[in-house]
Steps between C-alpha positions, in 0.01 A plus 500: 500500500653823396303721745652335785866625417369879473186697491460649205160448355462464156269814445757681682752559208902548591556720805129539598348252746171282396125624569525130765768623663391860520205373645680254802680828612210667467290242723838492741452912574150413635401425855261189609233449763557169633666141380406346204388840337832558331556148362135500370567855326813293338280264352180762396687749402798343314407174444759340683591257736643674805816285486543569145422903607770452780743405234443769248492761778851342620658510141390872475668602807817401338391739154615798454249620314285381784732729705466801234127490520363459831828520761329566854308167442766335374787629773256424770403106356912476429569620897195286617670162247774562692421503845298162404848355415707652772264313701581180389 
């Protein structure tokens, strides 16, 4: 699968980042009630499997175009990745 090595989505052209992943950063920047709301906004909204979101959402962080568009999300998910790992 060539999505899994990097994020670009095919309607996103060279240098510009897909509508998909435009829209997991977007979906990342919003706050949710309770448990289960986010995962089932994954799947209404995007049509995705959380675990296949989670893994989108982790290859962006590692984008720089990811980086370029939307950097307070993706700072604060890269600082949050982090302490997940320094936890470990």
């Amino acid at each position: 699968m060539s999505e899994a090595s990097g994020a670009s989505g095919a309607s996103g052209g060279p240098g510009r980042l897909g509508e998909r992943e435009r829209r997991v950063l977007a979906l990342e920047r919003r706050g949710f009630p309770g448990p289960g709301a986010k995962e089932r906004a994954i799947r209404e909204e995007l049509g995705l499997a959380p675990v296949r979101y989670y893994q989108l959402l982790n290859a962006l962080l590692d984008d720089p175009r990811a980086l370029a568009l939307d950097p307070v999300t993706v700072n604060r998910l890269r600082r949050v990745r982090e302490a997940r790992r320094a936890e470990r």
